[in-house]
C-alpha positions, -999 to 999 in steps of 0.1 A, spaced: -50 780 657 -47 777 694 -37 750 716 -34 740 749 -16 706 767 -6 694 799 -38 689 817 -38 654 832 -62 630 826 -87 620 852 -93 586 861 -111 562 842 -146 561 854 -138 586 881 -158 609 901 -149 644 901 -139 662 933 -140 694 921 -137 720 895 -104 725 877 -94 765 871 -115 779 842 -82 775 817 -79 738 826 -120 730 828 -120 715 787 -85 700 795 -64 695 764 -77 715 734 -69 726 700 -88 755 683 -86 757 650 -96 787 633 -118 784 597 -133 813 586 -135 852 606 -145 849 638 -149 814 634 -133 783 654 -136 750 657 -126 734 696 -119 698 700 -115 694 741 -103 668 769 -76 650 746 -49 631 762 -17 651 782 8 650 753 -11 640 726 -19 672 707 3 669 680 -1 706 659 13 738 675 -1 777 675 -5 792 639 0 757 619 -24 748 593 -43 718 594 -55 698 567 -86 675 568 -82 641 585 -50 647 600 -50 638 638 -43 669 658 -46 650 692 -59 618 707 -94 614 727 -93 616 769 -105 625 803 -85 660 808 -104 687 821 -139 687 842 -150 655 827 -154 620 845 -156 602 814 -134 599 783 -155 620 751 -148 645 725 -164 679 733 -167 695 702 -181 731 696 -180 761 670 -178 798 683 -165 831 678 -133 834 696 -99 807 697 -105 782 730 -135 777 755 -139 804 776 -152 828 768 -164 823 739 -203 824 720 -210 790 705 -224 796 671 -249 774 648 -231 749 622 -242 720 599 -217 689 586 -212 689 550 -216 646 551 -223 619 581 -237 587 580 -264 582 610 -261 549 627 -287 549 656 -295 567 687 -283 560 723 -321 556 738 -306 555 772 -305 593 792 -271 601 809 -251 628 818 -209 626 818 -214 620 859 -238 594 860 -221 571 826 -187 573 846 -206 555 874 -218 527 853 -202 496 855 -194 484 819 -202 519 803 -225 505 779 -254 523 766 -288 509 750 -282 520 715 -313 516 687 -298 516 651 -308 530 618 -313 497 603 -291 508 574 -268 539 581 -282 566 561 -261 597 545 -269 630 561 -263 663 542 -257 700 558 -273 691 589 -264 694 626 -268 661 645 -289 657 676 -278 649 712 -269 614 717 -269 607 676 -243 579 668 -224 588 638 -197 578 610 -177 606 595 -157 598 566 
């Protein structure tokens, strides 16, 4: 596992000014490292919120950092990928699947991190399943709503 803090976070429904350095671009991170040549990143958490350290194991469901705007982001979200290497750069994303969700809807509305920061309420038009249905070993598509449990 890898980890890196201190990154502040941007202001809420900011517009960026530029590019942080290529160490700072996902902000606060944690990489967490599951199989060979296999880790999981979780980026742009809060300044001071990561709360594991290099080489601890995790367990499932314990918090390892809280959600924010650190980084090159102008809106608070979880970037999330799977690659090859500890951090985000450089790295080679890899294909996955989630063991279990439960689909809720789809945001019908197209946005980018730049354009939902300059929204005023930060809403987004969101259709929903009707009833949330359980997904198996599948990867969700972009702008999925989901429940993980």
């Amino acid at each position: 596992m890898g980890t890196h803090d201190g990154v502040p976070n941007n202001p809420p429904q900011g517009v960026l000014t530029g590019s942080p350095p290529i160490r700072d671009f996902a902000g606060n991170w944690v990489s967490i490292r599951i199989a060979p040549r296999r880790y999981l990143l979780y980026a742009h958490l809060v300044p001071g919120s990561v709360r594991v350290r290099t080489g601890q194991r995790v367990r499932r469901g314990q918090v390892i950092g809280l959600l924010g705007n650190s980084g090159n982001t102008s809106t608070p979200h979880l970037h999330f990928q799977v690659s090859d290497r500890p951090g985000f750069a450089p790295v080679d994303s890899v294909p996955y699947v989630f063991n279990r969700f439960a689909f809720l809807g789809q945001i019908t509305d197209e946005f980018t991190d730049e354009n939902l920061a300059l929204r005023p309420t930060g809403e987004l038009a969101f259709a929903p399943s009707g009833s949330p249905r359980v997904r198996r070993q599948e990867l969700p598509l972009d702008r999925n709503v989901l429940r993980f449990r």
